[in-house]
C-alpha positions as CSV (number, residue, x, y, z in Angstrom):
1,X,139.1,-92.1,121.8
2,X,137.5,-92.7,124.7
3,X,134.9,-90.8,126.4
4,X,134.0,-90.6,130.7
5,X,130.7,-90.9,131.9
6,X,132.3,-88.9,135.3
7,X,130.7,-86.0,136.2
8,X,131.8,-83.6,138.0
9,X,130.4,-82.8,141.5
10,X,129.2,-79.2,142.5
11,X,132.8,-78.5,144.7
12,X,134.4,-78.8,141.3
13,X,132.7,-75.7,139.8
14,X,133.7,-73.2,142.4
15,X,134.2,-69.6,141.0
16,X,135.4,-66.8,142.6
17,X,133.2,-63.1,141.5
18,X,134.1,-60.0,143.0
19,X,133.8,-57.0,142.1
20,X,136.9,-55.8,143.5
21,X,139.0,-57.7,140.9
22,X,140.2,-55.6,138.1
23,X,136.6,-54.5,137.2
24,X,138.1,-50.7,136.5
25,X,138.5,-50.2,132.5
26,X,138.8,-46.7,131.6
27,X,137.4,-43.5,132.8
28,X,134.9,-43.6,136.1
29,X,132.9,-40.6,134.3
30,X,132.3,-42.8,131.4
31,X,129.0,-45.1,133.0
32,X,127.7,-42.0,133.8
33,X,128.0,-40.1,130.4
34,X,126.1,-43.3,128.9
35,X,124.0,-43.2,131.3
36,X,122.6,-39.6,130.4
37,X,122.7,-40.2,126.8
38,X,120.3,-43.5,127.5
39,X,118.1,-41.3,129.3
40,X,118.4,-38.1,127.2
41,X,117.3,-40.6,123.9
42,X,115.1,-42.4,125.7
43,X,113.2,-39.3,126.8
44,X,113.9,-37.8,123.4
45,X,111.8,-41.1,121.4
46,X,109.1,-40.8,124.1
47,X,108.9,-37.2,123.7
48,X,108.7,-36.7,119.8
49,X,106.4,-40.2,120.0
50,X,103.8,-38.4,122.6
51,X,104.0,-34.5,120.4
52,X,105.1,-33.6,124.1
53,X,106.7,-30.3,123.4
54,X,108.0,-29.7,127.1
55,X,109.3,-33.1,127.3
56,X,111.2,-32.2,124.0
57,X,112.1,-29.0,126.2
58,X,113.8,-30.8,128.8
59,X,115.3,-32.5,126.0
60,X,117.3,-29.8,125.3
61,X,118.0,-28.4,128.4
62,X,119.3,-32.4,129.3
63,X,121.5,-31.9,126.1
64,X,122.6,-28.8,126.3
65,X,124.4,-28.8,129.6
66,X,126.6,-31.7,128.0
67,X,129.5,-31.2,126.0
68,X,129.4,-31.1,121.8
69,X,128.6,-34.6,121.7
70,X,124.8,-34.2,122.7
71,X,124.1,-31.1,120.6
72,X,122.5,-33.8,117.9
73,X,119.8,-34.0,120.7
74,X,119.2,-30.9,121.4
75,X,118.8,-29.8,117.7
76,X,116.6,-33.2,116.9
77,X,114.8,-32.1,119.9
78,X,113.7,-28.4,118.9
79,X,113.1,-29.8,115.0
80,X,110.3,-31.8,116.6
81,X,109.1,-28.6,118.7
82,X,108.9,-26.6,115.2
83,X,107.1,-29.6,114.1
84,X,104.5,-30.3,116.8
85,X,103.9,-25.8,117.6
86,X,103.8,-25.8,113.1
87,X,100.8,-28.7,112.9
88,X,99.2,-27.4,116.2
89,X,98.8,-23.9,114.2
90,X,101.1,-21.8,117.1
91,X,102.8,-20.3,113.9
92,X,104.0,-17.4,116.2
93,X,105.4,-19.7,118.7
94,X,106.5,-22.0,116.1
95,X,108.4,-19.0,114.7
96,X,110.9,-18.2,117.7
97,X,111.2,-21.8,117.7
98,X,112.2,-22.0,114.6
99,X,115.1,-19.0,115.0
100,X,116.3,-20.6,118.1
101,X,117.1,-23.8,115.9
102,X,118.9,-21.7,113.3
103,X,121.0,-19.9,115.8
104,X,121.7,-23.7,116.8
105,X,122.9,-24.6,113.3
106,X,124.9,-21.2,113.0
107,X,126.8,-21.6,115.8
């Protein structure tokens, strides 16, 4: 077996990217779906991290005018309200916050 010491020369590694090229798998609407549910996490772990109860809000509101498949957010989100309103000693606010999540499991 016999091994070259030839290298090859920088016109030899020519490659061709576009964009333009078959770069289209699937639905358009799916970047954007993944998108949301990056930032609707991402402001969920910020959120709960901070005891940011209107952040948690937005939360929901973020989740909530998604399909099914963000209601886990929503429902995390306004468990961590009950939480933060509970140890903040807002027992009356922490209250309606608290039905609001059980009309969310009954549904």
């Amino acid at each position: 077996m016999q091994f070259s010491s030839r290298t090859m020369s920088d016109d030899e590694y020519e490659f061709q990217y576009s964009d333009d090229e078959g770069g289209n798998f699937g639905d358009d609407d799916a970047p954007q779906e993944d998108d949301l549910n990056v930032a609707i996490q991402n402001k969920f772990y910020a959120s709960k991290s901070d005891g940011d109860v209107h952040g948690l809000e937005e939360v929901m509101a973020m989740a909530d005018s998604k399909p099914a498949e963000f209601s886990d957010w929503a429902f995390k989100a306004l468990k961590n309200i009950v939480k933060i309103e509970g140890r903040a000693g807002k027992l009356d606010v922490m209250l309606t916050s608290y039905r609001r999540l059980l009309e969310k499991v009954t549904r």
